[in-house]
C-alpha positions in Angstrom: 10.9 20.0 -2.6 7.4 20.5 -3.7 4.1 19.1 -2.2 3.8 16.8 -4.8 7.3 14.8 -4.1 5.9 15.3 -0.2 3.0 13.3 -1.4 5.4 10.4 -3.0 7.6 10.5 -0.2 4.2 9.6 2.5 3.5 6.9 0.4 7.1 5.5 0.2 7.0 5.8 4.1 3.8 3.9 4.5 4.7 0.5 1.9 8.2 0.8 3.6 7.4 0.8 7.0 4.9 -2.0 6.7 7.8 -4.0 5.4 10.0 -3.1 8.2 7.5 -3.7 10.8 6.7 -7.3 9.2 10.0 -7.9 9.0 10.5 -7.1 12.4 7.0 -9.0 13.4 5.5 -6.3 14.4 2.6 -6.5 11.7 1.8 -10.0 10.9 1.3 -11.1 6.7 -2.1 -11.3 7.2 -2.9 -8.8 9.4 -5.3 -5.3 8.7 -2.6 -2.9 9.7 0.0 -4.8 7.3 -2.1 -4.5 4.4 -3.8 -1.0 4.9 -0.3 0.3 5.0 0.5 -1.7 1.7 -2.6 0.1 0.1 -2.7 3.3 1.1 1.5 4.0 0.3 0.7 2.0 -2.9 -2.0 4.2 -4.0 -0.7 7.2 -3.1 2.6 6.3 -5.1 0.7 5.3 -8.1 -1.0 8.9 -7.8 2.4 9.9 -7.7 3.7 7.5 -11.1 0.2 8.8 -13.0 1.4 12.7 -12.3 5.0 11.8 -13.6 3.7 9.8 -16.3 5.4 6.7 -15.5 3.5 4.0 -16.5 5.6 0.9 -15.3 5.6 2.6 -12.1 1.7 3.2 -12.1 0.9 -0.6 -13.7 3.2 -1.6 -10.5 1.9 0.3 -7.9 -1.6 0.1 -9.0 -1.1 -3.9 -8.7 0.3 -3.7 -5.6 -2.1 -2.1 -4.0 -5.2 -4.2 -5.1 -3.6 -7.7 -3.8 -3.8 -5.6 -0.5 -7.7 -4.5 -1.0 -8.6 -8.0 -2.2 -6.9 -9.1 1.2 -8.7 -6.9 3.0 -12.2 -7.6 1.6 -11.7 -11.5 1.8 -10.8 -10.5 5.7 -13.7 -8.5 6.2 -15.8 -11.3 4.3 -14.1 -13.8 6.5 -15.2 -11.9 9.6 -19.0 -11.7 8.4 -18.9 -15.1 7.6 -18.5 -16.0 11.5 
């Protein structure tokens, strides 16, 4: 296995496990931890999609990964606002 699929494989880990632990309630939908899971695996797996040339993969990934960063900046926003 290279380092490369390594790579993939942590950001696999991260998008699934914030599914199983909001699944599990563990991480609510709308909390930081939920959605900095989401965009880090995402990210790293559309890394992953751009190496392999896959561009559904990347287009999907890449998507994923900003709903969670808009998420995260409306929190933060939300937070300032306060």
């Amino acid at each position: 296995m290279s380092l490369l699929d390594l790579f993939g494989f942590s950001g696999m880990i991260l998008l699934l496990s914030a599914f199983l632990l909001n699944q599990i309630n563990y991480f609510a939908n709308d909390s930081a931890s939920y959605h900095v899971f989401n965009l880090l695996g995402a990210y790293i797996l559309t890394y992953y999609a751009f190496v392999l040339g896959n561009t559904p993969f990347i287009i999907l990934e890449f998507v994923w990964g900003s709903f969670s960063l808009y998420k995260l900046f409306t929190m933060r926003v939300k937070l300032s606002s306060e």
